[in-house]
FIDRENZA-987628 format. One line per field, with one value per residue: residue number from 1; x, y, z of N, C-alpha, C in turn; residue in three letters. Coordinates in Angstrom, 2 decimals. Last residue first. Layout:
N
seq	(NUM; ...)
n.east	(X; ...)
n.north	(Y; ...)
n.up	(Z; ...)
ca.east	(X; ...)
ca.north	(Y; ...)
ca.up	(Z; ...)
c.east	(X; ...)
c.north	(Y; ...)
c.up	(Z; ...)
type	(ala; ...)
% end
This chain:
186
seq	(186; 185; 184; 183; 182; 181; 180; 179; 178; 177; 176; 175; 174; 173; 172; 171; 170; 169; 168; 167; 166; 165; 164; 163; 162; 161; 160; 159; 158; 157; 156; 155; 154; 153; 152; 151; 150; 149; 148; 147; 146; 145; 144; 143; 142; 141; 140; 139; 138; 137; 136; 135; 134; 133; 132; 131; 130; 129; 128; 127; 126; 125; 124; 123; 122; 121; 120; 119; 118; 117; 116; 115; 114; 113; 112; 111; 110; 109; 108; 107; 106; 105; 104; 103; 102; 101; 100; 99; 98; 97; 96; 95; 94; 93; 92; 91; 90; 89; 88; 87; 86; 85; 84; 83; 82; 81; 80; 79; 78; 77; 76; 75; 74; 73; 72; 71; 70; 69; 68; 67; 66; 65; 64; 63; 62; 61; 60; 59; 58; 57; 56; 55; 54; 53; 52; 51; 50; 49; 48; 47; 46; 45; 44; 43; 42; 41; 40; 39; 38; 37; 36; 35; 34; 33; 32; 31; 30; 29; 28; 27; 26; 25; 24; 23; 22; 21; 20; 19; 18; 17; 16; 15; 14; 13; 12; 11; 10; 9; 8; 7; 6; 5; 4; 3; 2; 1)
n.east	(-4.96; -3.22; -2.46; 1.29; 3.90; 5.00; 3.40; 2.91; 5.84; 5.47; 3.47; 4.71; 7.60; 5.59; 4.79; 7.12; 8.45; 6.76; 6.82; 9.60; 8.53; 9.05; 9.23; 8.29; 7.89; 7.73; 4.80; 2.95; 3.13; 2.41; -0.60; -1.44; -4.59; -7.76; -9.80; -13.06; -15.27; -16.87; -16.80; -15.73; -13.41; -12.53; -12.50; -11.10; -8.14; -7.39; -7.52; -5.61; -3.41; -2.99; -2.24; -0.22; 1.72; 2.20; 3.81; 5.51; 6.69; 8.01; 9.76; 12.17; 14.47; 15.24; 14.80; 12.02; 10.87; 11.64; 10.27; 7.99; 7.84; 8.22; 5.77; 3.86; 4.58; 3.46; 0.67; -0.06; 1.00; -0.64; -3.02; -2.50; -2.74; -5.39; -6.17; -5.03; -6.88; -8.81; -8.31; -4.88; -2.65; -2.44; -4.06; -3.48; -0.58; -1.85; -2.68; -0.18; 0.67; -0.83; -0.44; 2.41; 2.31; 0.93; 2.03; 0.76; -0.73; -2.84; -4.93; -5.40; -3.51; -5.63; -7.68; -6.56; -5.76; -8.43; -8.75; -6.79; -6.87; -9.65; -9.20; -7.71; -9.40; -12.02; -9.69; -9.22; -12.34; -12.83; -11.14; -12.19; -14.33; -13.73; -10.72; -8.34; -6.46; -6.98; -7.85; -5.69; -3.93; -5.01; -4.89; -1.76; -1.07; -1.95; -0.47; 1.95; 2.04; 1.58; 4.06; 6.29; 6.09; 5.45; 7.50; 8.09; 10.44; 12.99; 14.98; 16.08; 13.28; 11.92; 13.38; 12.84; 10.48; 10.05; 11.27; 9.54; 7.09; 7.67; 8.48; 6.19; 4.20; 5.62; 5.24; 2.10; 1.30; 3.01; 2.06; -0.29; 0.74; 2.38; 1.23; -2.54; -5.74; -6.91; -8.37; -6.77; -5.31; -6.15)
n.north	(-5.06; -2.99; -0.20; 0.27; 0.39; 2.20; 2.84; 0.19; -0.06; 1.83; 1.09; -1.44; -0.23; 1.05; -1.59; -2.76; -1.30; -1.19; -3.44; -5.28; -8.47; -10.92; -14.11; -16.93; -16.12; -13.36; -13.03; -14.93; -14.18; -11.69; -11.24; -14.57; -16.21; -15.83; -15.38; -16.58; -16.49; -15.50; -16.70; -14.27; -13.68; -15.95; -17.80; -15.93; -15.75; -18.41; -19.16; -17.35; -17.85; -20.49; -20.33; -18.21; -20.17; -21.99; -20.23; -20.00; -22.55; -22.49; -20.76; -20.53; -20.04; -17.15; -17.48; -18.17; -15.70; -13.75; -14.93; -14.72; -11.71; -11.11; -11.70; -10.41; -8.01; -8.16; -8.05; -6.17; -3.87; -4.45; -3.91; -0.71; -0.09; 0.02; 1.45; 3.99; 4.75; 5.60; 7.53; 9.26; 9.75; 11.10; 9.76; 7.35; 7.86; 7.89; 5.16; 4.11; 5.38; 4.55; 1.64; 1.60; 2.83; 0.70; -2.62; -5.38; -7.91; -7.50; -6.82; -4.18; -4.17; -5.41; -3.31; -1.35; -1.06; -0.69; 2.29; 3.65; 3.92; 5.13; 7.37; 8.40; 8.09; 10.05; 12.61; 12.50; 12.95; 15.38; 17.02; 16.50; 18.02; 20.34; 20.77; 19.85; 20.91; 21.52; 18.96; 17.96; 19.13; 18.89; 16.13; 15.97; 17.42; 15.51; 13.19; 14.35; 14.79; 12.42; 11.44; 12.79; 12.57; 10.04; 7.45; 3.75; 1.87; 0.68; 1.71; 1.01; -0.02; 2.31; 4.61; 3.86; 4.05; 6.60; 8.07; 6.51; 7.88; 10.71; 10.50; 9.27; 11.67; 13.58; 11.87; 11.80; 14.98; 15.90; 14.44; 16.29; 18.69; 18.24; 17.56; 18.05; 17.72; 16.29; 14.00; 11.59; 11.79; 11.05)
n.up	(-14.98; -14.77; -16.60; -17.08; -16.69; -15.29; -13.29; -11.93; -11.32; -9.20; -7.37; -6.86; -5.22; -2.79; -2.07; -1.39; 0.64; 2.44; 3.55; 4.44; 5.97; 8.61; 9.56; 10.59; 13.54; 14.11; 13.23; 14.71; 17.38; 17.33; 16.83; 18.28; 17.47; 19.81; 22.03; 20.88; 18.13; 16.29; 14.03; 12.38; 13.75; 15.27; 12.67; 10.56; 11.47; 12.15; 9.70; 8.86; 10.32; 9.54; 6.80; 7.14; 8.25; 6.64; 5.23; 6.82; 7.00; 4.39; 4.36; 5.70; 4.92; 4.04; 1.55; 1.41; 1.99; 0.16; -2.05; -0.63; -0.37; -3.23; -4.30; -1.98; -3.18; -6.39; -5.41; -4.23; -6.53; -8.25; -6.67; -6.24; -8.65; -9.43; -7.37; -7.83; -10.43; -10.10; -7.86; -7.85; -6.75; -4.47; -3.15; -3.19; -2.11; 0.70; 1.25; 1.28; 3.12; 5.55; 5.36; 6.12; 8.76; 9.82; 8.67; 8.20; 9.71; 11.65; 10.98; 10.35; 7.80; 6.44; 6.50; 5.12; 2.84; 1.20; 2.20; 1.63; -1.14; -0.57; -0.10; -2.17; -4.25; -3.23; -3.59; -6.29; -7.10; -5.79; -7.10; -9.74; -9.32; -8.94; -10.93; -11.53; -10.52; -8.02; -6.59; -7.01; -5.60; -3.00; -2.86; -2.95; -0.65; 1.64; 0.96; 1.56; 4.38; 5.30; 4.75; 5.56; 8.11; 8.85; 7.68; 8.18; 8.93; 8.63; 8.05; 5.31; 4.35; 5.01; 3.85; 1.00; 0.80; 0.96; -0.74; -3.10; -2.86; -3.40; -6.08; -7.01; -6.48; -8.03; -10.54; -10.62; -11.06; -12.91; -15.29; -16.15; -16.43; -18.44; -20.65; -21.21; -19.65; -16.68; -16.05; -16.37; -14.96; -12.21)
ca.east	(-6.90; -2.96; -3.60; -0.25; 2.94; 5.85; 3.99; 1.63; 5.39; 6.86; 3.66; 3.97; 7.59; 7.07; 4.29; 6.52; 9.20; 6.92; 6.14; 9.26; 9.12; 8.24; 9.87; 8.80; 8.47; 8.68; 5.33; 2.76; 3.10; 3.25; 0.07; -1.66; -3.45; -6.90; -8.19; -11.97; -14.47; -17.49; -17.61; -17.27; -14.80; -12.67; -12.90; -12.34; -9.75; -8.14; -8.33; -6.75; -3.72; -3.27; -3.56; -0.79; 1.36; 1.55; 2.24; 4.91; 6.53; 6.59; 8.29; 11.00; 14.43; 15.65; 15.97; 13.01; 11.00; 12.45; 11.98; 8.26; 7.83; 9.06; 6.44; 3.54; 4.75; 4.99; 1.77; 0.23; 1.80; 0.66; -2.65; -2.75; -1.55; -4.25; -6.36; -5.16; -4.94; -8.61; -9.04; -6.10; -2.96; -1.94; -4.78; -4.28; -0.47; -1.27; -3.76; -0.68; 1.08; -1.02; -1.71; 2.24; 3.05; -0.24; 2.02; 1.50; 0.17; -1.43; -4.82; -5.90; -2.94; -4.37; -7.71; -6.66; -4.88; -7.60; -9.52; -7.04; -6.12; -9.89; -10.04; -7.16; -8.46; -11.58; -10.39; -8.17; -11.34; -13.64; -10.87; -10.56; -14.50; -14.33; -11.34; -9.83; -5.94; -5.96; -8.70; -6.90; -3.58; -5.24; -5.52; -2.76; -0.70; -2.78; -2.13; 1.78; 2.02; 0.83; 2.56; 5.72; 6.39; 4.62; 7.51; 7.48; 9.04; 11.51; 14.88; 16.80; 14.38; 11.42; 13.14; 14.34; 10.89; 8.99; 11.79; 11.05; 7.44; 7.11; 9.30; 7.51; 4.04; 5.51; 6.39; 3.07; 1.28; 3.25; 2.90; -1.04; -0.44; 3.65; 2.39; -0.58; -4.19; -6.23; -9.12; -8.14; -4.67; -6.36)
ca.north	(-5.55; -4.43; -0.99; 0.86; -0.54; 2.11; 3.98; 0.50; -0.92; 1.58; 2.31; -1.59; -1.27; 1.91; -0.51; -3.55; -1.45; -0.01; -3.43; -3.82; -7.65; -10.18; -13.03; -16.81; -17.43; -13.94; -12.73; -15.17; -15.62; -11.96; -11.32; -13.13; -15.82; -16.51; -15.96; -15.63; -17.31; -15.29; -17.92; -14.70; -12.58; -14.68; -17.88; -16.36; -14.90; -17.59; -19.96; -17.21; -16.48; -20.37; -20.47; -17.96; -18.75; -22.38; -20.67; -18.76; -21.82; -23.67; -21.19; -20.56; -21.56; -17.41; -17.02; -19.38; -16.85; -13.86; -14.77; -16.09; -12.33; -10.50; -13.03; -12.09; -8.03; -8.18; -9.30; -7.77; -3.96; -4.37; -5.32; -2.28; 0.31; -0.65; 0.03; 3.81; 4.31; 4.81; 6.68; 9.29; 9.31; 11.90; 11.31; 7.72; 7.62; 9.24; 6.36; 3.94; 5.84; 5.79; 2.18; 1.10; 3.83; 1.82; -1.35; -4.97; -7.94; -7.51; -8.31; -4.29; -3.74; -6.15; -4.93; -1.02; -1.82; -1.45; 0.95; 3.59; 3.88; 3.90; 6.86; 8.76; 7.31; 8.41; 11.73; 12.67; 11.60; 14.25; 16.89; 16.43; 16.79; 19.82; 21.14; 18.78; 20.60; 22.77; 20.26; 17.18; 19.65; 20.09; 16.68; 15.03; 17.79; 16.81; 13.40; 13.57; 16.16; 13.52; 10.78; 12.34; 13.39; 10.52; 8.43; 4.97; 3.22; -0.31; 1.76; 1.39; -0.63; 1.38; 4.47; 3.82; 2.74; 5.55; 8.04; 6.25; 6.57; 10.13; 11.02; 8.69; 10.10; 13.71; 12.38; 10.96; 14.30; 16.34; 14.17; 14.76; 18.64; 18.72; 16.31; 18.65; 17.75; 17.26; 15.44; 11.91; 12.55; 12.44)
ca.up	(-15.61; -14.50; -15.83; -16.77; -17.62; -16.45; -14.25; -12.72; -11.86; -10.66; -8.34; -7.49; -6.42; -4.20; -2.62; -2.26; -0.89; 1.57; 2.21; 4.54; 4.96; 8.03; 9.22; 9.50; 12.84; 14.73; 12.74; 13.41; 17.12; 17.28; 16.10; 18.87; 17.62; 18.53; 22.13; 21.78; 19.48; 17.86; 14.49; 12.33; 13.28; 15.81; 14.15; 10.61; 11.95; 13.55; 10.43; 8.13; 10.52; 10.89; 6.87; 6.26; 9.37; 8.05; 4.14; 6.19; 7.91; 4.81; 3.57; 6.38; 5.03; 5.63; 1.86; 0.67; 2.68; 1.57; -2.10; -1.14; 0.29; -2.00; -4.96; -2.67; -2.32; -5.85; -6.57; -4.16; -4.56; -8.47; -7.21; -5.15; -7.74; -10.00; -7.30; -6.75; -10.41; -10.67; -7.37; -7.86; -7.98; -5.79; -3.62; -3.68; -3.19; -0.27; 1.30; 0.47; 2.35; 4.86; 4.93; 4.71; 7.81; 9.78; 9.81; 8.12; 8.25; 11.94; 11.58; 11.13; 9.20; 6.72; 7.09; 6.34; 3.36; 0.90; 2.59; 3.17; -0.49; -1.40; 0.97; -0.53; -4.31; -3.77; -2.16; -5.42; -7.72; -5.63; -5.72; -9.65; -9.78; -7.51; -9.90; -12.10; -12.04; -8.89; -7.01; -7.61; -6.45; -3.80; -2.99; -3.74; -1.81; 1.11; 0.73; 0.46; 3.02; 5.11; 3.99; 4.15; 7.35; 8.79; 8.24; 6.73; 9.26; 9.23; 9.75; 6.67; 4.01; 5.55; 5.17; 1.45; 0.48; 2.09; 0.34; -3.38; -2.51; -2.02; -5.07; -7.17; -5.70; -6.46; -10.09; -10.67; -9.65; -11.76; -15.10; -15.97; -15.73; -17.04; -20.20; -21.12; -20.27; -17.85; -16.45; -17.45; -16.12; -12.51)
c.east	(-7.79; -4.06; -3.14; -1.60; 1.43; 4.82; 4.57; 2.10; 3.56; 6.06; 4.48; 3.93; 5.73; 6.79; 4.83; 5.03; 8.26; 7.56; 5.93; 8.17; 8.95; 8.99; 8.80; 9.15; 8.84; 9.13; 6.97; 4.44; 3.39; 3.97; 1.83; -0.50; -3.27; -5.27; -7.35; -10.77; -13.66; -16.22; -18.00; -17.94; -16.18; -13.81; -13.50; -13.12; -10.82; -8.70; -9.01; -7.50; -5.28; -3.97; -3.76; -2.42; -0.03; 0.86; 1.59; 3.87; 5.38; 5.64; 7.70; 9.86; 13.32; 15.01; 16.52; 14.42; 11.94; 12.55; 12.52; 9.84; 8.22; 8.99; 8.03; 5.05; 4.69; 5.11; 2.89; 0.62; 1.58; 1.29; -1.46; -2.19; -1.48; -2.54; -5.88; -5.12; -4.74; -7.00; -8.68; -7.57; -4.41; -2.19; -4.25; -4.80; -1.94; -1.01; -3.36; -1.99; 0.45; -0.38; -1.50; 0.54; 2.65; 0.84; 1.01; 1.51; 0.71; -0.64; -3.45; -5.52; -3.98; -3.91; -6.74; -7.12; -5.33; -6.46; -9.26; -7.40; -5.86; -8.72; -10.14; -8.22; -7.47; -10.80; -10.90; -9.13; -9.76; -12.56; -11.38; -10.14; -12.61; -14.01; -12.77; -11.04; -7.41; -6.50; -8.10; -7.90; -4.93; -4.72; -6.22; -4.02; -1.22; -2.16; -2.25; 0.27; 1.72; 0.97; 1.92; 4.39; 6.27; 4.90; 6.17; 7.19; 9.02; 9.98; 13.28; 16.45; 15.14; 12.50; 12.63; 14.38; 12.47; 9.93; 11.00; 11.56; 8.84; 7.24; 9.01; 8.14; 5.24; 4.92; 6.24; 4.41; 2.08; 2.73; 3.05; 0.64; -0.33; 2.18; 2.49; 0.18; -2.86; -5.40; -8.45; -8.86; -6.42; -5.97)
c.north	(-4.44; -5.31; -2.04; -0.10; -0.52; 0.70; 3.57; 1.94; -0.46; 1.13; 2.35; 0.12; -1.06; 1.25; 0.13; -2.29; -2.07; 0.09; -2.42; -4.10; -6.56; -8.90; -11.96; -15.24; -17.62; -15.42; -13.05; -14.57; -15.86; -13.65; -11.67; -12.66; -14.74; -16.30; -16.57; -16.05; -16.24; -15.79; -17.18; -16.07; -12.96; -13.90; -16.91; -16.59; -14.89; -16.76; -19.02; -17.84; -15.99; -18.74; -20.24; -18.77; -18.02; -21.28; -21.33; -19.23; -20.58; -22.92; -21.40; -20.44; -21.13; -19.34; -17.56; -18.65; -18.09; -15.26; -14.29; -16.41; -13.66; -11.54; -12.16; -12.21; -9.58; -7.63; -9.19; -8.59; -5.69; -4.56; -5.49; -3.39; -0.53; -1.08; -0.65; 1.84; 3.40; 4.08; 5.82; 7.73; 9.16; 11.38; 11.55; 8.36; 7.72; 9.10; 7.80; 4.88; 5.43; 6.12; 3.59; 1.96; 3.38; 2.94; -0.44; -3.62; -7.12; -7.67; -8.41; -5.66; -4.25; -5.65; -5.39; -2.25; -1.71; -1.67; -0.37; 2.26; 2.70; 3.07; 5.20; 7.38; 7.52; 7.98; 10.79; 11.90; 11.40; 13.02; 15.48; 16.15; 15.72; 18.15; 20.31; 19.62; 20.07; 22.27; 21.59; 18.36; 18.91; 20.16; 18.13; 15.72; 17.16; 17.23; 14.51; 13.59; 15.84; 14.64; 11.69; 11.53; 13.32; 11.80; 9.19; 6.51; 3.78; 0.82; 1.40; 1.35; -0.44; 0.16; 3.29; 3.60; 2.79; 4.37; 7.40; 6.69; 6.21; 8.47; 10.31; 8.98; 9.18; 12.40; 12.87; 10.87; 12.56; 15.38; 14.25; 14.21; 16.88; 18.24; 16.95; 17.71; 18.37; 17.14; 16.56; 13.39; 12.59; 12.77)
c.up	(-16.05; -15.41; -15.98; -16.48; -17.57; -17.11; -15.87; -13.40; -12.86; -11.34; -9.67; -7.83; -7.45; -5.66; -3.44; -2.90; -2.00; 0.29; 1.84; 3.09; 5.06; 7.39; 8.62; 9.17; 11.31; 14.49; 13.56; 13.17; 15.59; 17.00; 15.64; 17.44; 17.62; 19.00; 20.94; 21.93; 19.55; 19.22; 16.48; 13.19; 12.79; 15.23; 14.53; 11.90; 11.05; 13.01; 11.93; 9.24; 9.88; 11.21; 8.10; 6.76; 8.26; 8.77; 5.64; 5.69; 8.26; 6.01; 3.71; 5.42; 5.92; 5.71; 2.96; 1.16; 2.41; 2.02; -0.86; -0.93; 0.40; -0.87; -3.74; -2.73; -1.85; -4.46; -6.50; -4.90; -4.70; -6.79; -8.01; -5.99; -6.40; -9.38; -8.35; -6.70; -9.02; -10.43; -8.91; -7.71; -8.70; -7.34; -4.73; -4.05; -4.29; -1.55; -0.33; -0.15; 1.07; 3.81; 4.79; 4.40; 6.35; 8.94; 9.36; 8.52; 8.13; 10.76; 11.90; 12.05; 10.56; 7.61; 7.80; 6.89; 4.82; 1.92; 2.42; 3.23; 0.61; -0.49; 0.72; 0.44; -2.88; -3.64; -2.26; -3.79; -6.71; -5.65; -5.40; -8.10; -9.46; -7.93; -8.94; -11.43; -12.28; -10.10; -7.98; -8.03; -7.74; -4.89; -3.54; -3.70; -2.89; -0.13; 0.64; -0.53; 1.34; 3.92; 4.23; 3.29; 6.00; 7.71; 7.79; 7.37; 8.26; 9.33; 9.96; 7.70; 5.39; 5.48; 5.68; 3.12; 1.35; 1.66; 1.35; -1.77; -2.47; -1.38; -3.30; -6.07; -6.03; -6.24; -8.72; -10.34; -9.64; -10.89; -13.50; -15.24; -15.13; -16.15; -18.78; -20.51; -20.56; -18.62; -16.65; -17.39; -17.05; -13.93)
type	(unk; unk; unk; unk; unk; unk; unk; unk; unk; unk; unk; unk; unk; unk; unk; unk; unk; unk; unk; unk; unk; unk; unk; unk; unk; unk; unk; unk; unk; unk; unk; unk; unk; unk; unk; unk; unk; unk; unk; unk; unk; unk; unk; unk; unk; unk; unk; unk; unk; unk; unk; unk; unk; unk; unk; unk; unk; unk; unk; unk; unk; unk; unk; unk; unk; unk; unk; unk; unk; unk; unk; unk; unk; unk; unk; unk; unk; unk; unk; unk; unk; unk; unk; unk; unk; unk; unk; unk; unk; unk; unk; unk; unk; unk; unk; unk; unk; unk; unk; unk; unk; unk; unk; unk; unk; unk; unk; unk; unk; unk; unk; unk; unk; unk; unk; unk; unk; unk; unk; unk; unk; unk; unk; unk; unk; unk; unk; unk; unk; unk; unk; unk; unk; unk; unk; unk; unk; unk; unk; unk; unk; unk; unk; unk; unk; unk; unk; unk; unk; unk; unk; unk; unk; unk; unk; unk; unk; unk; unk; unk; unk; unk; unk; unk; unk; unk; unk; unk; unk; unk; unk; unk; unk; unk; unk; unk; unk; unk; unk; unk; unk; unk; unk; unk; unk; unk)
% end
């Protein structure tokens, strides 16, 4: 959204409410594993209108891009079990407020340091290998499953109870930081 206004407080505000928003998704997911609804919602809609306040229709447009973009980007991974439906909406919200360009900078900051989080868990708990096993086994079934038609892959729990699994609200948070304070990845 800063591309369609200017002034520091205009192009600032919505960065600072997606700080805010992420900083208490990170803390909650850290403490008690949930990204709370209470905050992703209000998150998005406040992304939104304020797309439309500051860019008007065009501003709304770019705010719901990056809400839907968001979405689409993590909505696989939850779908296979990688990781919860609090990480996709927040990620969603981060899209309104940030808007659709940012949005996917703000991904590949998340995987890259959700990746090298993960590695540094795994080498923590002595399950690496474990994880790169659960990595291709989780690829092999769903391939199977979605494109060869077969039935009975793995179930997601199989995957996640052998090598561990991370809060990636932190690894979201993190990549926001991360695309604020160094801006487009590519």
């Amino acid at each position: 959204m800063g591309d369609l206004v200017r002034g520091p407080f205009t192009i600032q505000l919505p960065a600072i409410l997606a700080a805010i928003a992420a900083t208490v998704c990170m803390v909650t997911d850290l403490l008690r594993r949930r990204i709370p609804n209470v905050v992703t919602f209000p998150a998005a809609a406040i992304g939104l209108v304020l797309g439309l306040g500051l860019g008007g229709w065009k501003g709304f447009l770019l705010s719901a891009g990056g809400l839907a973009v968001g979405f689409a980007l993590m909505i696989l991974p939850y779908y296979v079990g990688g990781m919860g439906a609090g990480d996709v909406k927040l990620m969603a919200a981060l899209g309104a407020l940030m808007g659709l360009a940012a949005i996917v900078q703000i991904f590949l900051y998340t995987a890259i340091i959700g990746g090298v989080i993960a590695v540094i868990s795994a080498l923590s708990r002595g399950t690496l290998k474990r994880a790169f096993r659960n990595i291709f086994d989780w690829t092999t079934s769903l391939v199977l499953q979605r494109v060869g038609g077969v039935r009975g892959g793995l179930k997601d729990t199989q995957l996640a109870h052998t090598a561990g699994m991370i809060p990636y609200g932190v690894a979201i948070a993190l990549g926001l930081f991360a695309y604020l304070a160094f801006g487009r990845i590519i």
